[in-house]
Structures are given as structure tokens and as C-alpha cells.
FISE-304117 format. One record per residue (C-alpha): residue in three letters; x, y, z. Coordinates in pm, whole numbers, padded with zeros to 5 digits, always signed. Each point is the difference from the previous one (the first is absolute). Layout:
BEGIN
ALAXYZ
...
***
This chain:
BEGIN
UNK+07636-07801+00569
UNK-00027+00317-00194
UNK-00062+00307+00148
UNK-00144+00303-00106
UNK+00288+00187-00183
UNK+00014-00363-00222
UNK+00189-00271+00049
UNK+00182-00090+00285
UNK-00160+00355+00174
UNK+00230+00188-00281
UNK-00130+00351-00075
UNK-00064+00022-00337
UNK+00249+00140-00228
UNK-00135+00317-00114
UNK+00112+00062-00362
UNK-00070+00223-00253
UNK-00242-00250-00169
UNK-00190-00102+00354
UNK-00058+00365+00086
UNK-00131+00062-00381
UNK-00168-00285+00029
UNK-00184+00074+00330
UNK-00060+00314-00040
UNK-00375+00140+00101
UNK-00159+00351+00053
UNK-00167+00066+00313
UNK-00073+00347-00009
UNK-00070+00250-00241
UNK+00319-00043-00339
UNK+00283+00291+00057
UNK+00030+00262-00280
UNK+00258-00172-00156
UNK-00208-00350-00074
UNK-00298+00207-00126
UNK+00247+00164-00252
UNK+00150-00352-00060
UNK-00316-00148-00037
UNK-00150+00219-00240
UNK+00298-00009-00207
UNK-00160-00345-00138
UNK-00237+00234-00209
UNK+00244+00139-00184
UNK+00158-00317-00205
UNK-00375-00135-00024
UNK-00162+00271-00143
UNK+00343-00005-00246
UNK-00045-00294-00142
UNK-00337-00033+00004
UNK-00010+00345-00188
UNK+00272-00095-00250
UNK-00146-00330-00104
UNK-00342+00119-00040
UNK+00089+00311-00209
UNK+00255-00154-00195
UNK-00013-00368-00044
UNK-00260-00046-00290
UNK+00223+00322-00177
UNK+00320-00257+00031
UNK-00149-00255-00096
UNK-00194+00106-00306
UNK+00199+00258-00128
UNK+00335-00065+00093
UNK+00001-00382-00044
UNK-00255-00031-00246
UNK-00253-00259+00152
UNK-00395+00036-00086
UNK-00159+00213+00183
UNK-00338-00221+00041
UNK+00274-00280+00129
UNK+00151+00252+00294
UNK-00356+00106+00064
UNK-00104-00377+00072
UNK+00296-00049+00195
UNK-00067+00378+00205
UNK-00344-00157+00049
UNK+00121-00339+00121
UNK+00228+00221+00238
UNK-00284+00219+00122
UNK-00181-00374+00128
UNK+00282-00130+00131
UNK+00058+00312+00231
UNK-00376+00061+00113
UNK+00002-00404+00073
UNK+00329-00021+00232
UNK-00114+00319+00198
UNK-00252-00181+00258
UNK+00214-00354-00029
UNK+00332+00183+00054
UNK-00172+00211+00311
UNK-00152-00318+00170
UNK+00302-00167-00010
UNK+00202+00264+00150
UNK-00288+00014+00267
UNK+00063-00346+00099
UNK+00339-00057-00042
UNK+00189+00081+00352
UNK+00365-00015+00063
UNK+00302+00099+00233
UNK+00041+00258-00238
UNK-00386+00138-00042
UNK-00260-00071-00245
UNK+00051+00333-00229
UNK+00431+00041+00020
UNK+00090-00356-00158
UNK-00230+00009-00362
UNK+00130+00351-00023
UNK+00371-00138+00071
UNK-00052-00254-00205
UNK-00200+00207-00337
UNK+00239+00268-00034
UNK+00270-00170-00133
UNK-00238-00199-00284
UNK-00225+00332-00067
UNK+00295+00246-00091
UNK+00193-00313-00208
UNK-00324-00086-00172
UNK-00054+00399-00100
UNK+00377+00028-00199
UNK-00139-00341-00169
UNK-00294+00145-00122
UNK+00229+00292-00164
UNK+00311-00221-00100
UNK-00176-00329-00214
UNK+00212-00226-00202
UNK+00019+00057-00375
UNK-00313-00203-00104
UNK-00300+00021-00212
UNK-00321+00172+00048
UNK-00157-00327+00112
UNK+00304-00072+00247
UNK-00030+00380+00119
UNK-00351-00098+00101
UNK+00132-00282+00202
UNK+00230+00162+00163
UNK-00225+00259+00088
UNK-00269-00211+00155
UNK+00207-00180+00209
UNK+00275+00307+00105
UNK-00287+00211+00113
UNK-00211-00323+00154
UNK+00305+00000+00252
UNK+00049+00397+00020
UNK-00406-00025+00099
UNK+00058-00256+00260
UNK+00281+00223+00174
UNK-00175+00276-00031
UNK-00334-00042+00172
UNK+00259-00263+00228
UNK+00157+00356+00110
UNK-00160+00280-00050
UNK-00295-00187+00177
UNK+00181-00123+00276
UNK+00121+00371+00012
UNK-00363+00134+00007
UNK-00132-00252+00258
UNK+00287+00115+00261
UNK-00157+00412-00045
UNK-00316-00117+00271
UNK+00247-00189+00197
UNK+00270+00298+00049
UNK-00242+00268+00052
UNK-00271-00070+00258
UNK-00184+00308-00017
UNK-00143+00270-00238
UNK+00233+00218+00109
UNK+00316-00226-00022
UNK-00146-00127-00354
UNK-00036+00339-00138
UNK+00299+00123+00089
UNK+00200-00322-00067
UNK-00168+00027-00382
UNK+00132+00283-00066
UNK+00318-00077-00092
UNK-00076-00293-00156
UNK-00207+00166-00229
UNK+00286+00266-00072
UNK+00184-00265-00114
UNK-00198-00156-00189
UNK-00081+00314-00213
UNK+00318+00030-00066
UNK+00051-00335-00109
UNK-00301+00063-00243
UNK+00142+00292-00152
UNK+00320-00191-00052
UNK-00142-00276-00193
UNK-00185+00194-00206
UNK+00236+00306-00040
UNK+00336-00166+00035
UNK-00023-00351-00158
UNK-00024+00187-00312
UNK+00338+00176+00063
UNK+00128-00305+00085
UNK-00078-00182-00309
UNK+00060+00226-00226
UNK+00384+00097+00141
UNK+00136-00355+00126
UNK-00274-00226-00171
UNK-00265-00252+00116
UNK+00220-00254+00177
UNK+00214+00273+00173
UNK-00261+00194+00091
UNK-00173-00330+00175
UNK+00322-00103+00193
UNK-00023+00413+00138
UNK-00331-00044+00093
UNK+00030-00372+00199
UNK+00324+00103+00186
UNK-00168+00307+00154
UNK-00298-00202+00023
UNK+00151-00216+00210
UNK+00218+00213+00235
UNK-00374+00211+00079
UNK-00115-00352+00112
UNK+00275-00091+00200
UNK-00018+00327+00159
UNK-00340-00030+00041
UNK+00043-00328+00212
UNK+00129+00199+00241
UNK-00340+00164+00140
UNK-00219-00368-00061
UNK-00033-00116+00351
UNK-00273-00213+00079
UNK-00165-00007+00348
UNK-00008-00304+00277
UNK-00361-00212+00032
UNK-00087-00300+00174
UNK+00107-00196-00283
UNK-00215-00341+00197
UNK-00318+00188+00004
UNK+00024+00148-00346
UNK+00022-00332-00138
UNK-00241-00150+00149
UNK-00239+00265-00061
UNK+00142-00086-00384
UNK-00121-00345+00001
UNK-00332+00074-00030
UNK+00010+00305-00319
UNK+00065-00194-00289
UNK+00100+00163-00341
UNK-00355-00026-00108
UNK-00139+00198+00315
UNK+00255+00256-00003
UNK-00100+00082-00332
UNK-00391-00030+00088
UNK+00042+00200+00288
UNK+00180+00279-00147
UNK-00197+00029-00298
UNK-00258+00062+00246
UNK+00159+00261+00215
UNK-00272+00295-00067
UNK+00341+00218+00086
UNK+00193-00149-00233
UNK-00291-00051-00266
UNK-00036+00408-00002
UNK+00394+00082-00012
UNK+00077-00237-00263
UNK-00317+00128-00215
UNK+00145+00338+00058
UNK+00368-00062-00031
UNK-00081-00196-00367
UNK-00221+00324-00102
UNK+00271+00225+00102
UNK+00306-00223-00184
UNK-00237-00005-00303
UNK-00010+00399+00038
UNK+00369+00009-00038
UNK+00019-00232-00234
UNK-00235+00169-00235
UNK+00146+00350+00058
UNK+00363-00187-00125
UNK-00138-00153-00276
UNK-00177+00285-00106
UNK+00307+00249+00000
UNK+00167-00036-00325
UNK-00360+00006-00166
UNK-00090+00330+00140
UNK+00364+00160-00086
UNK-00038-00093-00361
UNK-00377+00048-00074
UNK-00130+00271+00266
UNK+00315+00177+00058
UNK+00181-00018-00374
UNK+00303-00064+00159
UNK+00304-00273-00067
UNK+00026-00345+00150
UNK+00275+00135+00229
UNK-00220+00247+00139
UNK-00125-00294+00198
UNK+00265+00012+00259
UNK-00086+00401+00050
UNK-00340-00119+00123
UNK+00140-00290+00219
UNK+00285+00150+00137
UNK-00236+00277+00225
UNK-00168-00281+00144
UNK+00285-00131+00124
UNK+00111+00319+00147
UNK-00272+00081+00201
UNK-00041-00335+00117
UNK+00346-00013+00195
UNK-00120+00313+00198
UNK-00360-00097+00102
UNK+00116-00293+00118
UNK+00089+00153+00297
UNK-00328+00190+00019
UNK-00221-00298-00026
UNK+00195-00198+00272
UNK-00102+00293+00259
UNK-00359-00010-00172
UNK-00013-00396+00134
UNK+00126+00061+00331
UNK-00252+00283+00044
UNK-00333-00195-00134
UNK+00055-00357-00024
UNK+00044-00227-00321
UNK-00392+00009-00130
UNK-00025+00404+00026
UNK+00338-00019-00180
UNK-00125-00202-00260
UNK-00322+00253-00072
UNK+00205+00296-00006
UNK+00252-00173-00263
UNK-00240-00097-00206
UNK-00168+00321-00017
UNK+00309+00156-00081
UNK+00119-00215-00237
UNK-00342-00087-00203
UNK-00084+00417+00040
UNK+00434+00066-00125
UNK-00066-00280-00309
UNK-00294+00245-00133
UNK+00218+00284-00101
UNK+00125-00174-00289
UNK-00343+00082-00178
UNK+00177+00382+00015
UNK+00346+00020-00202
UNK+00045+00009-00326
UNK+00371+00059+00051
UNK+00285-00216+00161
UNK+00078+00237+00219
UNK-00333+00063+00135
UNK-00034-00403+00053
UNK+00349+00001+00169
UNK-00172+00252+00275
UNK-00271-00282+00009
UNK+00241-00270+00020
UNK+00156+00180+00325
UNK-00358-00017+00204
UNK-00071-00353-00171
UNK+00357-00066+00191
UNK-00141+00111+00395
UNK-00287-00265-00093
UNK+00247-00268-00084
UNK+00186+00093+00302
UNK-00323-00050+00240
UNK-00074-00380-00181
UNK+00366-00104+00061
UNK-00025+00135+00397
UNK-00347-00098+00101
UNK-00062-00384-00215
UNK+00282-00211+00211
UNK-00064+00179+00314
UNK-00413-00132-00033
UNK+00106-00325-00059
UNK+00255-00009+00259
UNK-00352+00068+00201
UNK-00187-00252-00164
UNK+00278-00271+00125
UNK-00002+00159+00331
UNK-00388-00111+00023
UNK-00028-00322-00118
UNK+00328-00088+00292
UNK-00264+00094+00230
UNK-00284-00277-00125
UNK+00254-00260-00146
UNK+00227+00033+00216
UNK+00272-00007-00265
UNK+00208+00246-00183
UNK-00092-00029-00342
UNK+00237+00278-00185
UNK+00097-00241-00332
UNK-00348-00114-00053
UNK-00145+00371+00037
UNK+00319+00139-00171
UNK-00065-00306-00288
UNK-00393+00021-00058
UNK+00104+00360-00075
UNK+00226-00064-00251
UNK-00185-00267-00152
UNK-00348+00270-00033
UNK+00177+00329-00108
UNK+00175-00211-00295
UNK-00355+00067-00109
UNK+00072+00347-00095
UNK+00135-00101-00318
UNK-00265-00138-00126
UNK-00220+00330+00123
UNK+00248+00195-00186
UNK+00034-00228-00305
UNK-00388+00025-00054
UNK-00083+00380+00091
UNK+00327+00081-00216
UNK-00138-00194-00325
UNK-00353+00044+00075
UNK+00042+00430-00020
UNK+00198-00063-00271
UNK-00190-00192-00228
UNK-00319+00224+00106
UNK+00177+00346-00122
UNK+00110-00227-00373
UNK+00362-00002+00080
UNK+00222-00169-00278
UNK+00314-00183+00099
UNK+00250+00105-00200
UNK-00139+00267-00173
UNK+00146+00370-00072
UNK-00304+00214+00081
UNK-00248-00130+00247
UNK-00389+00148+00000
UNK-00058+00292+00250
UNK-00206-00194+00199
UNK+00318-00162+00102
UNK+00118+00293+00216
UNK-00308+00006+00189
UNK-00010-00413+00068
UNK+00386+00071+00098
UNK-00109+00308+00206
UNK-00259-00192+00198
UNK+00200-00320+00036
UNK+00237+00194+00214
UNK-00190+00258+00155
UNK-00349-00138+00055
UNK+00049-00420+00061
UNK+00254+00033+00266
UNK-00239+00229+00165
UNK-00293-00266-00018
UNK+00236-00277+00087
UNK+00073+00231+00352
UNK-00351+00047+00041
UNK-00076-00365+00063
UNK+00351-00049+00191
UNK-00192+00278+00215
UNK-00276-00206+00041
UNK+00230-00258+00088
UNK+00180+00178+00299
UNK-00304+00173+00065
UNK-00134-00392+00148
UNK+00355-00116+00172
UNK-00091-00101+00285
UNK+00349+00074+00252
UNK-00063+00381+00089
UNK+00316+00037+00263
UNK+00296+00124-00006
UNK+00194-00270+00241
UNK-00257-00301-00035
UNK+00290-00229+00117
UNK-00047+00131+00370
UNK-00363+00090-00029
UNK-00176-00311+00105
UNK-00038-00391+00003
UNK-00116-00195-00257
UNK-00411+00020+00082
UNK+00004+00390-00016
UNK+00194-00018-00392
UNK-00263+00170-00231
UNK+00063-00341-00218
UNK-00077-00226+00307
UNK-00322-00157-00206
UNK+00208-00098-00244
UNK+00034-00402-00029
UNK+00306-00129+00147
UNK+00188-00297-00201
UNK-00095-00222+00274
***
């Protein structure tokens, strides 16, 4: 008979790989796997910054391919990423293992994702049409690792940190990080490129890609459940319901509304950037970066400052205060009419930026934490992936507000001089529709539902403020 060491009553053997493999948090993560953790936010903010500020540039200019046939494709790519969001999330949510349900896709994607990003940078010698081809399916598998990851990543922040004051403190770094990583694809894959070349530069970026993710496996621990009673519970939630049920989370209904206004915000204020430097301000296209850059650096800072602000007041008084601050720090853009004065801008646009990258995954950390209680099921991926597949809206709010005000105020692609309504359409693009877009997030937050700090040890499942909600019975 066996016993309970294993065979023949043999303890088991203990190696490096069973004690990885086992591994589970209990308590509250040491410094050193919050620091590990959040390292993960520095190689995907990378190459997610890299490839979206650079990849149409390579392709079009460098390589010569149409630039209506790498829009098609970018659009094809933009689908493909919203779709596998909630599929890739309730997956992960289902799929249970010695090893976890989070640890092995993100074992397994890492490898694929940083391989598939040197592709995209190093194709074959082939014609416009083959560049096409290549394109569509290199980035169709550097979109599958991705969200298979970064994800995966996401999903384990709710699961780590139990409480407000964990999660805020725990995002911290991860946030660091990840504004770093952001500042290095868009500041240093140009350096890059233009010293060593395309192909070097995307070997550089995958090998440190990859060591920041290996490192960052370190502080991904995922914690025990009754794995009987979870899936049993599971039998009854198909795909269908979990998506029915979640779209109909009034808690999850009013962040999402909120977090898609806000990502349109940025994404406006972005877009709208090289406009304003060269119409309103009369400055060169490389004054750009002298308007980013302050963001940047007063982002890193209030960080720090908006992870006490959560512990203090809760997620949902977080989220009010941020967006006052940032919608309020967006309108002094109507002011400059010099870079240096919208530099001084940028830096209080930067404490607002700050306060959305804090406050948004703590909420929804919440928001998982309260459906557990009704479901009876940690939901993380499908939360984490219904998220991703919504704020991939923002591009098409920033697509239309960004054409829309131009076309209003007669701008002329192309042309040397533009009218002077220009400069006001410019003006109010970046100073007066991020403000509006706030406004309604505001309205948003202002209706969330989850008003604690520590909801995860406030009550049972009949006293949630979302307990009329209908269950995916």
C-alpha cells in the first residue's frame, strides 16, 4: 500500500522543481516578492510602449509598406486583442493545476511573447505584400502571449494582496516599474535603433524582457483553496453566465464606464501633444518629448502619495479625488503659449496620471473581492479580461474626438500653414475634452457601489451593496 509520503510510505523527494512547484502564500507576500512581483510591469509596459509608438514608423517608413495596408493590419490587431481578453481570463479562471491557475500561462507565454516581439522587428527580405503577412501573423502570436501574460500577471494582483492596504502598497512598485518601462520604450527604443539598428535593438529589448519576467516569477505565488468545492461550484457558471453576470455587476458596470472615460482621457491628451507643440505653441516636432517627459517625472513621485491616499479613504474616494485632479490638472493647457509654460502643466498633468495608475487596479481588485462573496468563486481573469476587452474602446473615443476637432477647426493634412482656428480646436482638444471625459468618469465613481476600505473582511455575501444583483445561477 502507499502511504502518505508516496509510494511504499516514501517521503517525497523534495526538489527544487516540487518546492517551486508547490509553492503557496498564506500570509501577507514579504518585501522581496512585492518588489519581484511588480517587476513584471516593467518589460510589459516596454514592449507594449515600443510596439505601439514605433511599429507603424518601421513599417511604413523604414520598410516601405502602405500605410492604409499596416493600418488594416493595426486594426485587425486591435480586434484580436480586445477579443482574447475575456476568453484568455475565463480560461485561466478555470484551468487548475499542481502548479496554480495564474503561474503556468505566464510560464508558458513568456518565452513565445518576447520571441514573437524580435520577429516583428527582424522580417525576412520580402515584398510589401509578404511584409503584410508576416506582420499579421508575427503580431497575431505576440497578441496571444501577451494578454496570455500580462493577464495572467494582472489576475494574480487581487490574489496577492487581500486588502486595500496590502493592494496599495503592493502597487506601488509595480507601477514604478512600469513607468519606467514606459519611458524606456518611448525614450530609449529610439536610441536603440538609431545606434545598433532595428534587429539589435529588438534582441536588447527581449533579453531584458525576459530576465524582468523570470525575476518576476519569483514573487507569483498563488494561494491554497478547496480545489473540490471550487469546482463544483464551477459546474454550474458556464462561459455564457460568467459573462452575463459580470456585465451586470452594477460595481463593475460603473468602474469599467469610468476606467474607459479615463483611458480615453489619456489617450486624447497623447494624441493631442504633437498638435498643440506645432500649432499652439510654434514649437518643433521634438519639442514633443519636453512636454511628455514632465509627466513622467512627476508621476514616479506621486505614486507614493496616492498609495497613502488609498489606504487612508478607500478605493471609490480615491477614484473622486483622482479624477478631480487630473480632469481640473488637464485644463491648464488652455494657458501656455510657450513650451515651457506647458512643461509646468505637464508636471501637475503627471500627479493625475499617478492617482489613475494607483487607485484603477486597486477598485477592481475590490470589485473581484465582491462578487467571491455571491459566486462563490474568484473571478480575477474574467474581471481582469472584460477590462481589457472595454478600455480597448478608448481608441476609438480618441480616434473620433481627435478627427472630429480637427475637421471642425478646417485643419488640412499636409498643408504648410493651417487656419487660426486650428490653434484653438488644438487648444480645446487638449485642455477642455479630457476635462469633459473626467466629468462623466466622475459621474461614474460618483455611483460605485463598494464604499470600504477592506470589503474582503467586512461582511457575507447578503450584506454586499451588489447583493440584488442576479447571480449566474
Amino acid at each position: 500500500m502507499s502511504g502518505p509520503g508516496g509510494p511504499h510510505g516514501l517521503a517525497p523527494s523534495g526538489t527544487w522543481l516540487d518546492r517551486l512547484r508547490d509553492r503557496r502564500l498564506d500570509g501577507a507576500p514579504t518585501r522581496a516578492r512585492t518588489v519581484a512581483y511588480g517587476a513584471s510591469a516593467f518589460p510589459a509596459n516596454l514592449l507594449l510602449q515600443t510596439f505601439s509608438a514605433f511599429v507603424v514608423y518601421f513599417y511604413v517608413d523604414h520598410l516601405g509598406v502602405p500605410a492604409g495596408w499596416v493600418a488594416g493590419a493595426m486594426v485587425a490587431h486591435g480586434v484580436l486583442n480586445a477579443l482574447l481578453n475575456p476568453l484568455v481570463g475565463a480560461a485561466s479562471d478555470r484551468r487548475r493545476t499542481r502548479w496554480g491557475r495564474r503561474v503556468p500561462w505566464i510560464g508558458l507565454g513568456v518565452v513565445p511573447l518576447v520571441v514573437a516581439f524580435a520577429l516583428v522587428w527582424t522580417p525576412p527580405p520580402l515584398g510589401p505584400t509578404g511584409l503584410v503577412v508576416w506582420f499579421l501573423v508575427v503580431v497575431a502570436v505576440y497578441d496571444v502571449a501577451y494578454v496570455v501574460v500580462v493577464l495572467n500577471v494582472s489576475a494574480l494582483f487581487p490574489e496577492i494582496f487581500r486588502t486595500t492596504a496590502e493592494r496599495a502598497r503592493g502597487n506601488a512598485p509595480r507601477q514604478v516599474f512600469g513607468l519606467v518601462g514606459m519611458i524606456l520604450g518611448t525614450a530609449g527604443a529610439p536610441l536603440l535603433y538609431g545606434t545598433v539598428g532595428w534587429t539589435w535593438m529588438a534582441v536588447a529589448l527581449a533579453v531584458v524582457s525576459l530576465g524582468f519576467f523570470v525575476w518576476s516569477l519569483v514573487g507569483m505565488v498563488e494561494r491554497r483553496v478547496d480545489v473540490a468545492a471550487v469546482r463544483e461550484r464551477e459546474t454550474g457558471v458556464r462561459f455564457a453566465d460568467q459573462l452575463r453576470y459580470t456585465f451586470a455587476n452594477r460595481a463593475f458596470v460603473t468602474y469599467v464606464l469610468g476606467s474607459l472615460l479615463l483611458q480615453s482621457t489619456t489617450a486624447v491628451v497623447l494624441a493631442a501633444v504633437p498638435f498643440y507643440v506645432r500649432y499652439v505653441l510654434g514649437g518643433e516636432e521634438a519639442d514633443a518629448t519636453l512636454l511628455l517627459a514632465p509627466i513622467f517625472v512627476a508621476a514616479i513621485p506621486s505614486i507614493l502619495g496616492w498609495s497613502w491616499v488609498v489606504r487612508r479613504v478607500g478605493p471609490r474616494t480615491a477614484m473622486l479625488w483622482v479624477v478631480a485632479v487630473y480632469g481640473l490638472a488637464t485644463c491648464l493647457y488652455l494657458v501656455p503659449s510657450t513650451v515651457a509654460g506647458a512643461a509646468v502643466a505637464g508636471l501637475v498633468v503627471g500627479v493625475g496620471v499617478a492617482g489613475l495608475m494607483q487607485v484603477l487596479e486597486v477598485a477592481l481588485a475590490q470589485v473581484v473581492d465582491d462578487d467571491e462573496r455571491r459566486t462563490g468563486l474568484r473571478r480575477e481573469g474574467m474581471y481582469f479580461g472584460a477590462n481589457g476587452f472595454v478600455v480597448r474602446g478608448s481608441v476609438i473615443v480618441q480616434a473620433v474626438l481627435v478627427a472630429g476637432v480637427l475637421g471642425a477647426s478646417g485643419y488640412v493634412e499636409g498643408a504648410a500653414a493651417q487656419a487660426p482656428e486650428v490653434a484653438t480646436g488644438v487648444r480645446l482638444l487638449l485642455g477642455g475634452a479630457p476635462v469633459v471625459l473626467a466629468a462623466l468618469a466622475f459621474v461614474c465613481f460618483w455611483f460605485y457601489p463598494l464604499r470600504g476600505r477592506d470589503d474582503d473582511a467586512v461582511a457575507q455575501a447578503e450584506a454586499s451593496p451588489t447583493a440584488a444583483d442576479p447571480l449566474p445561477r
